[in-house]
PAVEX-670094 format. One record per residue (C-alpha): residue in three letters; x, y, z. Coordinates in steps of 0.25 Angstrom, whole numbers, plus 5000, padded with zeros to 4 digits. Layout:
% residues N
ALAXYZ...
//
This chain:
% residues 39
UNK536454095252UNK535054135246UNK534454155261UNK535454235265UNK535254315253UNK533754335254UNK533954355271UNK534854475265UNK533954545257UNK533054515264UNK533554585276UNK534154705267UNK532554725263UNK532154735277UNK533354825280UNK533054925270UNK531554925273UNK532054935287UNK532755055282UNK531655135274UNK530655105287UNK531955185295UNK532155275286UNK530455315284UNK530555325299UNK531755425297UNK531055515288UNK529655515295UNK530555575307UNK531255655301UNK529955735296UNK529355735309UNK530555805313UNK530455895303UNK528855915305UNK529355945320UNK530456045318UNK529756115309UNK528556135319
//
């Protein structure tokens, strides 16, 4: 079904934006840590 298709991909976008916004999160915490163990 073409629907279902674009449903799909559109749900594998969201995912993988989902993804990078998680993984942005990860690395902007992990340099404050970083920052704080170092001070």
């Amino acid at each position: 079904d073409v629907g279902l298709a674009r449903l799909r991909r559109l749900m594998k976008k969201e995912a993988e934006k989902q993804l990078k916004k998680i993984a942005a999160l990860n690395a902007s915490n992990r340099i404050e840590m970083q920052e704080e163990a170092h001070g």
